[in-house]
N, CA and C atoms of all chains as a GROMACS GRO file, in nm:
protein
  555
    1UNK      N    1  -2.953   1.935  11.381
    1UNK     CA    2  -2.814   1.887  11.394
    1UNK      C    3  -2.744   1.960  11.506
    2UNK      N    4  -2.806   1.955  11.601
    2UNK     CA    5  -2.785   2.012  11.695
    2UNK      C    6  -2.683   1.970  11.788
    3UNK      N    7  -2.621   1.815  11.780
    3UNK     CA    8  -2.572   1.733  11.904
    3UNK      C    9  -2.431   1.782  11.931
    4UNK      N   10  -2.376   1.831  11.874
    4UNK     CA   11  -2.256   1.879  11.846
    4UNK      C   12  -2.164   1.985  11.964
    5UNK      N   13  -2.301   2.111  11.967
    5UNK     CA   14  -2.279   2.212  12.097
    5UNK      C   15  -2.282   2.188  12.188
    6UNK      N   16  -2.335   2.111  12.278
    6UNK     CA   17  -2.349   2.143  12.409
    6UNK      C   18  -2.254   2.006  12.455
    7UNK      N   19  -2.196   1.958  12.382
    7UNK     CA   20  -2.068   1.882  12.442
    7UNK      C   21  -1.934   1.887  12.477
    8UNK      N   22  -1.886   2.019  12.417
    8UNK     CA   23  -1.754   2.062  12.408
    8UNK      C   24  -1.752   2.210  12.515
    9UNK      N   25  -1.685   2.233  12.502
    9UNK     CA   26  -1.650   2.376  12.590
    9UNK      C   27  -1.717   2.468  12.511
   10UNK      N   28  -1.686   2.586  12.578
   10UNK     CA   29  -1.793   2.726  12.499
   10UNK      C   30  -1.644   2.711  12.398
   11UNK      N   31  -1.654   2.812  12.307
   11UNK     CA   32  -1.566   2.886  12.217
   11UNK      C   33  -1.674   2.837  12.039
   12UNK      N   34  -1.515   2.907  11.948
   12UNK     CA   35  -1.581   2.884  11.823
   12UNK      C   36  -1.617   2.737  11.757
   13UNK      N   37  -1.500   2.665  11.741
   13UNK     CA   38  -1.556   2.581  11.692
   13UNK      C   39  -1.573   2.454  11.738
   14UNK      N   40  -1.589   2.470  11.884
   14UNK     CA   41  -1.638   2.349  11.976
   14UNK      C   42  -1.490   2.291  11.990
   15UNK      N   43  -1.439   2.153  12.035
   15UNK     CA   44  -1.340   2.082  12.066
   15UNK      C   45  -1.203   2.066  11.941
   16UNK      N   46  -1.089   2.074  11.948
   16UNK     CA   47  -0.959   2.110  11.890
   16UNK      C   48  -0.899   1.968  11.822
   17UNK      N   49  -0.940   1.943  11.698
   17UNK     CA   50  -0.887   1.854  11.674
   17UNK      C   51  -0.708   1.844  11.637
   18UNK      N   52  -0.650   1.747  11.669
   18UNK     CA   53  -0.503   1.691  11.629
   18UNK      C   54  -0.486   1.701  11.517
   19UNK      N   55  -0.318   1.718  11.523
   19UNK     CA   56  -0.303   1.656  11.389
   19UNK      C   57  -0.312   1.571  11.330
   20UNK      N   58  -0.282   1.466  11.404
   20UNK     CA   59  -0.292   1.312  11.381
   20UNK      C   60  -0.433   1.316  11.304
   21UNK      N   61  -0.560   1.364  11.361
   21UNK     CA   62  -0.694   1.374  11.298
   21UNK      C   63  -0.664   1.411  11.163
   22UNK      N   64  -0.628   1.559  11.135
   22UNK     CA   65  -0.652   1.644  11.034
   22UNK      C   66  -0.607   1.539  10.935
   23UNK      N   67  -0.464   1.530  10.966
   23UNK     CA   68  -0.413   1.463  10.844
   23UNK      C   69  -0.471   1.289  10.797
   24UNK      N   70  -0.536   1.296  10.866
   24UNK     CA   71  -0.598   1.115  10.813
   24UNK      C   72  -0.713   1.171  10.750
   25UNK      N   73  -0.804   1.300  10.779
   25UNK     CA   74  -0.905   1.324  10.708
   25UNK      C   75  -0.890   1.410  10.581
   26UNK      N   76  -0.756   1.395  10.581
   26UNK     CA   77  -0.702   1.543  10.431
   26UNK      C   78  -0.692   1.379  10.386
   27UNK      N   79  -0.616   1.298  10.396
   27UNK     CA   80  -0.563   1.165  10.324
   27UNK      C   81  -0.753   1.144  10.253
   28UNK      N   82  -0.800   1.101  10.347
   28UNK     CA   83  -0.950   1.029  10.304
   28UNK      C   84  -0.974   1.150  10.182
   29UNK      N   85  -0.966   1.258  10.228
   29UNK     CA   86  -1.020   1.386  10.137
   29UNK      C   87  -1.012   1.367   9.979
   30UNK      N   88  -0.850   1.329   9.965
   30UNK     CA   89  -0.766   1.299   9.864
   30UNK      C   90  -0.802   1.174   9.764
   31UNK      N   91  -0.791   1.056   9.892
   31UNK     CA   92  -0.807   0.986   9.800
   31UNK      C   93  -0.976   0.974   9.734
   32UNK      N   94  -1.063   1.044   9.790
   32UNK     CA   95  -1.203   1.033   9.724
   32UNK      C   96  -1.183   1.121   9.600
   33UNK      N   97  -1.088   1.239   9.623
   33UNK     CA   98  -1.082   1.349   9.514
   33UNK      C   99  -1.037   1.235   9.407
   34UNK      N  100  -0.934   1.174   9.402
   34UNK     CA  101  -0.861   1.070   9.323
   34UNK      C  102  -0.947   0.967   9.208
   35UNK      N  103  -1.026   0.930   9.318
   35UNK     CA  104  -1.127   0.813   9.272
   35UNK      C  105  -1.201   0.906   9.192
   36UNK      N  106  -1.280   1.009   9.234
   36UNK     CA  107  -1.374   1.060   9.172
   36UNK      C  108  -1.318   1.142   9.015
   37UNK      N  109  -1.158   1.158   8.988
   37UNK     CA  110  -1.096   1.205   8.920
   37UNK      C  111  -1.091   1.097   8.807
   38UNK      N  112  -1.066   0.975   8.840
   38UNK     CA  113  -1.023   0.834   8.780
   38UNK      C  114  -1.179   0.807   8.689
   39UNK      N  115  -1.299   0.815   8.774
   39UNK     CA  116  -1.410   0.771   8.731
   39UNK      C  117  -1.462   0.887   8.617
   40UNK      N  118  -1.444   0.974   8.646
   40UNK     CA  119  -1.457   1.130   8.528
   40UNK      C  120  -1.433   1.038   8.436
   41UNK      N  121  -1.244   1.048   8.381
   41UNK     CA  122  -1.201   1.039   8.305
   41UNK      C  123  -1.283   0.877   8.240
   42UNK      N  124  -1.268   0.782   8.313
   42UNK     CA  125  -1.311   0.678   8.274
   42UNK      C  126  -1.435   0.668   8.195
   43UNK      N  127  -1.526   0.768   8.243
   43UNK     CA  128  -1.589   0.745   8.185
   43UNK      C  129  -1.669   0.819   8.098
   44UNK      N  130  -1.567   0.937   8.079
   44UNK     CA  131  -1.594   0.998   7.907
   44UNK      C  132  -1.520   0.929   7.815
   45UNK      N  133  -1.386   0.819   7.832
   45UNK     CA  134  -1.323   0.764   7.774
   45UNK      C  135  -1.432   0.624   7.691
   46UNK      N  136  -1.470   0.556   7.775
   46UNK     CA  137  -1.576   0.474   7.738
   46UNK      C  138  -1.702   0.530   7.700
   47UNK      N  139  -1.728   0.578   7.719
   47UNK     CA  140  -1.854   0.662   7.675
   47UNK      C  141  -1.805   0.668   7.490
   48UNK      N  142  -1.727   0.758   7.484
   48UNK     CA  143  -1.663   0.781   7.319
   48UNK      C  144  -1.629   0.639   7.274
   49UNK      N  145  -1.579   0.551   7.316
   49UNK     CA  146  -1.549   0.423   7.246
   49UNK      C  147  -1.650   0.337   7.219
   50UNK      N  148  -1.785   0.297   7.304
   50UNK     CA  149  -1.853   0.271   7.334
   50UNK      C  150  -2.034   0.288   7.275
   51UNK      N  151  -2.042   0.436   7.327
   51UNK     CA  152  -2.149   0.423   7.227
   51UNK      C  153  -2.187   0.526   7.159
   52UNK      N  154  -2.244   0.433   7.033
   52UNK     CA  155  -2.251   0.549   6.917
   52UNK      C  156  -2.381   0.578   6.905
   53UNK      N  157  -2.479   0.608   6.873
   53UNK     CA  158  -2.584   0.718   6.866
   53UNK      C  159  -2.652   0.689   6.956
   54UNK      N  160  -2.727   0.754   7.105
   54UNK     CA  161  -2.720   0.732   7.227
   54UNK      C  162  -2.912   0.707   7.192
   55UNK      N  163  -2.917   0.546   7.214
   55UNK     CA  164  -3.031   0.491   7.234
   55UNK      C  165  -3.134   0.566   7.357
   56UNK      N  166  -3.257   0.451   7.351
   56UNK     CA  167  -3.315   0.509   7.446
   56UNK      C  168  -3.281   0.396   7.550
   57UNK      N  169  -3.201   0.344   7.554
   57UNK     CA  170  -3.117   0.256   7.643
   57UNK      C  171  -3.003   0.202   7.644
   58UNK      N  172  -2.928   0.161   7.753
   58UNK     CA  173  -2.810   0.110   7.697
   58UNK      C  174  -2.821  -0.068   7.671
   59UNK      N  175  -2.801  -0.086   7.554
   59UNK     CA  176  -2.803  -0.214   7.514
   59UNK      C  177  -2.713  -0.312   7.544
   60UNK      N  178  -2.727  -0.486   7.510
   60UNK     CA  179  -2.640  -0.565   7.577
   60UNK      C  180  -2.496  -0.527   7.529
   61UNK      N  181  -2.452  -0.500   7.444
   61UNK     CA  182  -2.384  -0.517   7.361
   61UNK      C  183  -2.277  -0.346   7.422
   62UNK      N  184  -2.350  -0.240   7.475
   62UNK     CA  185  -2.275  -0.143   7.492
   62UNK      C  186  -2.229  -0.146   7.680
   63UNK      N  187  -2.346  -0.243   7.694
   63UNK     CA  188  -2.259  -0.258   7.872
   63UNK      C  189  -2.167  -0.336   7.852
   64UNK      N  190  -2.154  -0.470   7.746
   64UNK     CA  191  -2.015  -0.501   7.788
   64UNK      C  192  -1.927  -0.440   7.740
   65UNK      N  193  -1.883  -0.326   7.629
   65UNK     CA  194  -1.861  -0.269   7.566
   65UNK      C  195  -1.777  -0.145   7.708
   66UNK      N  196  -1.891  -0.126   7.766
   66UNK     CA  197  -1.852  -0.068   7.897
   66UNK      C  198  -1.779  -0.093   7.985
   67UNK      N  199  -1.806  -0.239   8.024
   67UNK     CA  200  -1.726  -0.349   8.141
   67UNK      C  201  -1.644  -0.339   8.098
   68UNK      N  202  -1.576  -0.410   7.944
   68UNK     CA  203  -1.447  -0.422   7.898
   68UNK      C  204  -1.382  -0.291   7.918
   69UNK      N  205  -1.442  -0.194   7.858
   69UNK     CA  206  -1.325  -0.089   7.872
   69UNK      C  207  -1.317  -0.047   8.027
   70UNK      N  208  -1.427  -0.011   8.116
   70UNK     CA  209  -1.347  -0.012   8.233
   70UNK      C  210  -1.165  -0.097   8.293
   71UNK      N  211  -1.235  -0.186   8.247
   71UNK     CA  212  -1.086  -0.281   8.322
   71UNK      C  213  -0.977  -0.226   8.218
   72UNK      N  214  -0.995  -0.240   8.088
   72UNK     CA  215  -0.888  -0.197   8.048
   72UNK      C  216  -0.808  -0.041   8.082
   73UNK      N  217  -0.960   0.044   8.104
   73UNK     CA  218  -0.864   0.164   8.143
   73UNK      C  219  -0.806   0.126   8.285
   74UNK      N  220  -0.846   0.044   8.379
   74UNK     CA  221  -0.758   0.067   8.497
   74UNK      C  222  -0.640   0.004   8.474
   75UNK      N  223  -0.611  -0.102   8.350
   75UNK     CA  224  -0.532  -0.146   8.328
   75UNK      C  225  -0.401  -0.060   8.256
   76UNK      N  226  -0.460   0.020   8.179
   76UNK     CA  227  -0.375   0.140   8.155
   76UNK      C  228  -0.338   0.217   8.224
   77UNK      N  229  -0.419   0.267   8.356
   77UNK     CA  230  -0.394   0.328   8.448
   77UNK      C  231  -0.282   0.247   8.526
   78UNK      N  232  -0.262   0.165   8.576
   78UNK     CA  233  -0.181   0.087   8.628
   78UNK      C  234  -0.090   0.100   8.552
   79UNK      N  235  -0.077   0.051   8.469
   79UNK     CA  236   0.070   0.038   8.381
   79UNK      C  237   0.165   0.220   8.355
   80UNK      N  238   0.029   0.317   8.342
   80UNK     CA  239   0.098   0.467   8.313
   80UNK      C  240   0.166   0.460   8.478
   81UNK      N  241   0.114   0.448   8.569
   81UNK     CA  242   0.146   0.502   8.709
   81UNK      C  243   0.300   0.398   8.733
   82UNK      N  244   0.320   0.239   8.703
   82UNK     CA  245   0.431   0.180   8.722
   82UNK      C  246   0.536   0.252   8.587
   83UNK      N  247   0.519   0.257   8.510
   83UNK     CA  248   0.605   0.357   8.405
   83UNK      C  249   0.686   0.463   8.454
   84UNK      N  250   0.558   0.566   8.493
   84UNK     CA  251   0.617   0.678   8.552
   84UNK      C  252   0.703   0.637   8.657
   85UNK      N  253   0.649   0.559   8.763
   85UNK     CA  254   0.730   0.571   8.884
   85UNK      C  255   0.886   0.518   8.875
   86UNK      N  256   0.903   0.429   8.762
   86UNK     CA  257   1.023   0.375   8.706
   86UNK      C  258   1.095   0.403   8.674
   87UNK      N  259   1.057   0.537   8.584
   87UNK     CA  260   1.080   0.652   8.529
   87UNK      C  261   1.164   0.744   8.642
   88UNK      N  262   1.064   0.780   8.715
   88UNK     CA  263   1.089   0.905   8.799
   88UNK      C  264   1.217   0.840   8.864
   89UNK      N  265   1.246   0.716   8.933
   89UNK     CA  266   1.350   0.673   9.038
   89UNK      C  267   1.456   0.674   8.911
   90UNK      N  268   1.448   0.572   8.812
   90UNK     CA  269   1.587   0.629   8.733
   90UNK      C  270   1.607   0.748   8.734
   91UNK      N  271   1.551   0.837   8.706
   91UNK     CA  272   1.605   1.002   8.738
   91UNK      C  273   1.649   1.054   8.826
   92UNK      N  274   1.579   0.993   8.950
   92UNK     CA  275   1.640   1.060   9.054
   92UNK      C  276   1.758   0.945   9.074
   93UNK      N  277   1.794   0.841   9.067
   93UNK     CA  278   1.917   0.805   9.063
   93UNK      C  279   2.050   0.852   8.935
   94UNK      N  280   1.982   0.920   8.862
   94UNK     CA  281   2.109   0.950   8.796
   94UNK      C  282   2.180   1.149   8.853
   95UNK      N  283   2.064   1.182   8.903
   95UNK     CA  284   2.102   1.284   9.019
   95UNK      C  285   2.219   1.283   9.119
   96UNK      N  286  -0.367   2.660  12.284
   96UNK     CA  287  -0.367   2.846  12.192
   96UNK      C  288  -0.368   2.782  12.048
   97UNK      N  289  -0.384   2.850  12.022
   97UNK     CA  290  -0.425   2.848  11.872
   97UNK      C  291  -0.288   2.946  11.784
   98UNK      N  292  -0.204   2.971  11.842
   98UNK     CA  293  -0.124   3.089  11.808
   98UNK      C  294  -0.032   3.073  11.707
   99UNK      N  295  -0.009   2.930  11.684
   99UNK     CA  296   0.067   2.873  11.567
   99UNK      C  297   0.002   2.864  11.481
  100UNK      N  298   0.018   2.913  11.284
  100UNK     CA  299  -0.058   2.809  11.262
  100UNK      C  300   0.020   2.734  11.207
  101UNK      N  301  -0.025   2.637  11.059
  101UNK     CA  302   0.006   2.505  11.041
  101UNK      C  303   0.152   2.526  11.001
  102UNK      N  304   0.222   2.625  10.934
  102UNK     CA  305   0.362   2.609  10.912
  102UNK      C  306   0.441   2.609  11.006
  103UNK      N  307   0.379   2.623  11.165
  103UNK     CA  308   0.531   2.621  11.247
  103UNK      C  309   0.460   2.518  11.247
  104UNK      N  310   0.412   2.406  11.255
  104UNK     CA  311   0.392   2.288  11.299
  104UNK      C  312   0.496   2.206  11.221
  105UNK      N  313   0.593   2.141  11.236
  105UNK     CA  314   0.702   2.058  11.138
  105UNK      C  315   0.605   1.936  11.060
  106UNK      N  316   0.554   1.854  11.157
  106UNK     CA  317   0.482   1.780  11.105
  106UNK      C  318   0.394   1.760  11.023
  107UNK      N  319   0.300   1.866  11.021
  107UNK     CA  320   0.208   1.943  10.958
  107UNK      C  321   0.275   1.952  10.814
  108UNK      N  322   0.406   2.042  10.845
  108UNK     CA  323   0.461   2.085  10.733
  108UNK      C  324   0.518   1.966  10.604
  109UNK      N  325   0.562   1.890  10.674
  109UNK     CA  326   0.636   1.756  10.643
  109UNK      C  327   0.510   1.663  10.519
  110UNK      N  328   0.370   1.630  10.659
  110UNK     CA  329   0.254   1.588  10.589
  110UNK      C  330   0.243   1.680  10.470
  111UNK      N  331   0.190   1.788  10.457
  111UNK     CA  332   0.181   1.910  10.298
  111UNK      C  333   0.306   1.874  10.190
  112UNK      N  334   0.387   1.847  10.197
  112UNK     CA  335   0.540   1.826  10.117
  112UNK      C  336   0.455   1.707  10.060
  113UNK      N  337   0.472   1.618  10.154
  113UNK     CA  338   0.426   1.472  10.079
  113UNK      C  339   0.340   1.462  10.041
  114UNK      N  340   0.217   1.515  10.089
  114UNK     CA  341   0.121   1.462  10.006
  114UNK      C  342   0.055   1.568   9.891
  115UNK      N  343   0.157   1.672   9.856
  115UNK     CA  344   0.131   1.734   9.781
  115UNK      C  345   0.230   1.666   9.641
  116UNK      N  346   0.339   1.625   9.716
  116UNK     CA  347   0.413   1.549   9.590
  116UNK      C  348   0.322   1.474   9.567
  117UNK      N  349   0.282   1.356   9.624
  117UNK     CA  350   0.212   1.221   9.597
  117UNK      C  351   0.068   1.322   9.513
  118UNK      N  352   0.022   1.372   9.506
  118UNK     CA  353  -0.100   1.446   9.423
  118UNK      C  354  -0.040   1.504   9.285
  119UNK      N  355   0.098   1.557   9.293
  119UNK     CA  356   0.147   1.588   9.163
  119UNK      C  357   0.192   1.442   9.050
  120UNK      N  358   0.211   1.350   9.121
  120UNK     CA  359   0.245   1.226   9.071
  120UNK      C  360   0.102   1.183   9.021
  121UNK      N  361   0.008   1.149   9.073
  121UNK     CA  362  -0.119   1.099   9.064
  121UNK      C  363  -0.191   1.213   8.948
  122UNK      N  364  -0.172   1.340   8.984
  122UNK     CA  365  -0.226   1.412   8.810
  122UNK      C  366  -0.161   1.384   8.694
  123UNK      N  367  -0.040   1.349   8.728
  123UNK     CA  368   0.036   1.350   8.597
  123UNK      C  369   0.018   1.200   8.479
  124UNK      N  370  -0.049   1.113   8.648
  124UNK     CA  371  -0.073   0.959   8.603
  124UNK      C  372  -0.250   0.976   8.517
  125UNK      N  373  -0.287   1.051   8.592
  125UNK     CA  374  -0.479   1.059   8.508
  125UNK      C  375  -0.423   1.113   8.405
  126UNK      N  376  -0.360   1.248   8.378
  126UNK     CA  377  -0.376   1.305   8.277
  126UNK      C  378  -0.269   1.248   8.139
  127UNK      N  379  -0.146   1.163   8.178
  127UNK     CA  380  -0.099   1.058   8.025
  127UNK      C  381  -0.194   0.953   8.060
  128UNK      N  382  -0.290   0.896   8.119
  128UNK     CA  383  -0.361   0.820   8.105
  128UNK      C  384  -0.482   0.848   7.966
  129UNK      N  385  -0.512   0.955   8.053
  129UNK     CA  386  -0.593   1.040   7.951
  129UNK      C  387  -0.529   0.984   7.787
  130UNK      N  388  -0.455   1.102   7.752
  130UNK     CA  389  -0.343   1.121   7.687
  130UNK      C  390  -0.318   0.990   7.580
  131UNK      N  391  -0.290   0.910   7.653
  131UNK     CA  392  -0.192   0.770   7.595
  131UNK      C  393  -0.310   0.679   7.557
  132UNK      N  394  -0.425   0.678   7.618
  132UNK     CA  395  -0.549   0.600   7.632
  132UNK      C  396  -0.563   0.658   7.433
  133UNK      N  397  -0.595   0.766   7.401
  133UNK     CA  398  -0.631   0.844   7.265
  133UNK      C  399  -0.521   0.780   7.149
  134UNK      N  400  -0.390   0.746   7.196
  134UNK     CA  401  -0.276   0.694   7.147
  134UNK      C  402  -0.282   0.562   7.101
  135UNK      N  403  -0.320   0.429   7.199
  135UNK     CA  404  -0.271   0.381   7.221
  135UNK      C  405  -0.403   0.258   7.214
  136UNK      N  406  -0.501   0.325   7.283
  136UNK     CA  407  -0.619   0.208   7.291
  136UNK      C  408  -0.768   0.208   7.116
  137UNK      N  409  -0.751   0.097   7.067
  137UNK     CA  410  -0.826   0.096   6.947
  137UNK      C  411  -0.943   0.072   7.019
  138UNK      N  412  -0.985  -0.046   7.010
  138UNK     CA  413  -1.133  -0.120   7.096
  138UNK      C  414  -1.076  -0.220   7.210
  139UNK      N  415  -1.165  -0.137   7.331
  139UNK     CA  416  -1.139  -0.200   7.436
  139UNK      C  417  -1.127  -0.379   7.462
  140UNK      N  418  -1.085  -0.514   7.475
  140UNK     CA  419  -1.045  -0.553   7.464
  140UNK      C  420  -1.092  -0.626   7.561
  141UNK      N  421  -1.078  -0.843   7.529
  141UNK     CA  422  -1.099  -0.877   7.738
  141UNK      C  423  -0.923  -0.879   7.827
  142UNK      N  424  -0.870  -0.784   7.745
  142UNK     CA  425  -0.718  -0.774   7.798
  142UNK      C  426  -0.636  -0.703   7.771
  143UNK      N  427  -0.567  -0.611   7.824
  143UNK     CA  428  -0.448  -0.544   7.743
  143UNK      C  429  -0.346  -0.570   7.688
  144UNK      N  430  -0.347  -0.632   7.547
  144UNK     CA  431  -0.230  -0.721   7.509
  144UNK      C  432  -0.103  -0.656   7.499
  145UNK      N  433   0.015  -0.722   7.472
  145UNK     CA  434   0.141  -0.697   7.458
  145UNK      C  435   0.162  -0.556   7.382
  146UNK      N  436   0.082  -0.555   7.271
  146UNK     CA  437   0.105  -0.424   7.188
  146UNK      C  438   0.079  -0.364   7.225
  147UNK      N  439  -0.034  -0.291   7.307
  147UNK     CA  440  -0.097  -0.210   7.352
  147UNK      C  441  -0.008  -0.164   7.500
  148UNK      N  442   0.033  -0.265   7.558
  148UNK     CA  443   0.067  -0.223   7.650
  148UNK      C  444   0.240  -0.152   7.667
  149UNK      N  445   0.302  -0.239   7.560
  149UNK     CA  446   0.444  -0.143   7.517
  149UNK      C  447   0.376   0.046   7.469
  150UNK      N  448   0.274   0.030   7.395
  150UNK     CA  449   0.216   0.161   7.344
  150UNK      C  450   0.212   0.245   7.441
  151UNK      N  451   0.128   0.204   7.564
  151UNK     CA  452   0.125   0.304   7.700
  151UNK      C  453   0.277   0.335   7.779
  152UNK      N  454   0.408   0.204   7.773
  152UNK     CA  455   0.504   0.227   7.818
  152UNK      C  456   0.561   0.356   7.772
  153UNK      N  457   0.585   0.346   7.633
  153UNK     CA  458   0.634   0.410   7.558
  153UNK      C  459   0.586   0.558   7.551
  154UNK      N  460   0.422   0.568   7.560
  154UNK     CA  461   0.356   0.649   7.535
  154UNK      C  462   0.421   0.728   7.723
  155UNK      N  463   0.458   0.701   7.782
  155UNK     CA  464   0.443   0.772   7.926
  155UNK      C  465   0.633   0.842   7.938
  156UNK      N  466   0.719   0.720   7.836
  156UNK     CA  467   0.824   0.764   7.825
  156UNK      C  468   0.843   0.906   7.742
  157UNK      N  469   0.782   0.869   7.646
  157UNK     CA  470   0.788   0.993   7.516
  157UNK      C  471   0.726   1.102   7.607
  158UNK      N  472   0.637   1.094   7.675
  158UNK     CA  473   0.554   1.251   7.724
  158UNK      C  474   0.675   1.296   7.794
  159UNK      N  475   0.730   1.207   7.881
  159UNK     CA  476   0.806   1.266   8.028
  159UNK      C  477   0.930   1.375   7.899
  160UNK      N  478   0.985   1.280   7.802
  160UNK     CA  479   1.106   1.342   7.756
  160UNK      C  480   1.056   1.434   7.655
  161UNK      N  481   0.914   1.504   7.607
  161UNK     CA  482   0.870   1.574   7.558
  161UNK      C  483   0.890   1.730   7.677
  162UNK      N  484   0.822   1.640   7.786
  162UNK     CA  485   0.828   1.783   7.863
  162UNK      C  486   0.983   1.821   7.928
  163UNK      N  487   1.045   1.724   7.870
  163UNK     CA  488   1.205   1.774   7.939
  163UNK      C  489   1.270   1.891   7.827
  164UNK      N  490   1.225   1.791   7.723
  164UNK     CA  491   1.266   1.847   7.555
  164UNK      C  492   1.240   1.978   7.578
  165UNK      N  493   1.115   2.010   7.599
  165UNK     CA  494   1.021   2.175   7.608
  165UNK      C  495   1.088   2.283   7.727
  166UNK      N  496   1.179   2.255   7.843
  166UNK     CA  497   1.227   2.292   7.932
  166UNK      C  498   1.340   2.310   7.870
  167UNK      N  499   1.428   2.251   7.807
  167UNK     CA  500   1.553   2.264   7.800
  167UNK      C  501   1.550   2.360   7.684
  168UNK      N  502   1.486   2.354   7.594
  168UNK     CA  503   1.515   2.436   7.485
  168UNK      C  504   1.500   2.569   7.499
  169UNK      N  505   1.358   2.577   7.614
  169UNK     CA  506   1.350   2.712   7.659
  169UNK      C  507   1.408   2.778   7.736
  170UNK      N  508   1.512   2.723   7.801
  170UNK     CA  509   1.603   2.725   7.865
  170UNK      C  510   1.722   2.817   7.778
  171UNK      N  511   1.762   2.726   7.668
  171UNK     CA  512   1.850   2.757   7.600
  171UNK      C  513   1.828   2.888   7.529
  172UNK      N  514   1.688   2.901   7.464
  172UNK     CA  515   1.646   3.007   7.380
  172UNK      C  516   1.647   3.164   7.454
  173UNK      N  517   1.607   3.128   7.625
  173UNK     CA  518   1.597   3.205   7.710
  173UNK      C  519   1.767   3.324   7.724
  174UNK      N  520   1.841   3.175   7.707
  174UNK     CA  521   1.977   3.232   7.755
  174UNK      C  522   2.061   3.249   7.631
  175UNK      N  523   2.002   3.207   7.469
  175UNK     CA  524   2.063   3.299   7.385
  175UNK      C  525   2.051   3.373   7.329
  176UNK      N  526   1.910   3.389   7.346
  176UNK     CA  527   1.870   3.538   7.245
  176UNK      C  528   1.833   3.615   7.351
  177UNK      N  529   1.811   3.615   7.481
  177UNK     CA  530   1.791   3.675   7.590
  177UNK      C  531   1.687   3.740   7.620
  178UNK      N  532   1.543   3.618   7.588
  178UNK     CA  533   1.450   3.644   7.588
  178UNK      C  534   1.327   3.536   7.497
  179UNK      N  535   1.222   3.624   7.469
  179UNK     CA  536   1.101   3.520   7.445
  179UNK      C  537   1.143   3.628   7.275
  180UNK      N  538   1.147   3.735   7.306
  180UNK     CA  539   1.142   3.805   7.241
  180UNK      C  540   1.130   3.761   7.078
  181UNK      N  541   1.269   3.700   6.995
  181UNK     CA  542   1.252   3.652   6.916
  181UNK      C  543   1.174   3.492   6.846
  182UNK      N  544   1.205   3.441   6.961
  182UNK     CA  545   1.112   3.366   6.937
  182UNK      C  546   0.972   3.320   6.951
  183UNK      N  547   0.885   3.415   7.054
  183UNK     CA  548   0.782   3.363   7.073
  183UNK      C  549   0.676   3.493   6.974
  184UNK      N  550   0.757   3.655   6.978
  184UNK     CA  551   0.646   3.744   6.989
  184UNK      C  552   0.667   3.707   6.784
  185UNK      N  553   0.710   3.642   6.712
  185UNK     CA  554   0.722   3.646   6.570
  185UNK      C  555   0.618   3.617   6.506
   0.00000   0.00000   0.00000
């Protein structure tokens, strides 16, 4: 992985990125942290609803079991996040 | 030069504000998700019906004014007995 050095000027860490850069790659950073936060939860949530004494496969009956609750948790997810935010602006309008 | 770093940058600074709010908003949304999901959801469903979904409204209202409830009192307890003292070390 070499291609990196001998394109930029001498110093430490080769060529100076912007801000403009940093901050679109902290954003990407975030939102993968996010997703990968969402899918955790999701799916110890279904997991417990889902299935009960853990086969030596998952059967028809516990993938849809699975499918369904996915959507529903994003559906809950959706609805907690419009709540809150509804929430939060009445507050800050009574400020 | 490198001689700044990111706090004299305004912009810099500005980006960290926001998107550190927008990350405090988004934990607070996983974790009553979490939360309200234990509350609120029996067997997952091909829909989130009406009941269920007042349950999560409600369920996100009650947390917010739980944690206001928990601030204010400690607030109060703070500033009349003038301290944790009686009430927490008992």
């Amino acid at each position: 992985m070499d291609s990196f050095g001998s394109d930029f000027s001498s110093g430490g860490s080769g060529g100076k990125m912007d801000t403009g850069t940093i901050m679109e790659q902290v954003k990407v950073q975030i939102a993968v942290a996010n997703a990968q936060e969402l899918l955790q939860r999701m799916t110890d949530k279904c997991f417990k609803k889902c299935i009960g004494k853990p086969g030596s496969s998952l059967d028809n009956s516990e993938q849809k079991c699975i499918a369904m609750c996915m959507d529903r948790y994003m559906d809950a997810w959706n609805t907690v996040s419009r709540t809150y935010n509804s929430r939060l602006q009445k507050e800050r309008a009574r400020l | 030069m490198d001689g700044q770093g990111a706090t004299a940058d305004p912009q810099l600074q500005h980006f960290i504000e926001i998107e550190s709010q927008k990350q405090r908003f988004q934990q607070l949304v996983h974790q009553m998700t979490e939360v309200c999901w234990e509350k609120c959801m029996d067997k997952p469903g091909p829909k989130l019906d009406s009941r269920t979904e007042s349950c999560f409204m409600n369920c996100v209202e009650r947390f917010i004014d739980t944690s206001q409830f928990i601030l204010n009192r400690l607030e109060q307890t703070q500033r009349g007995k003038g301290g944790f003292s009686d009430s927490m070390l008992e």
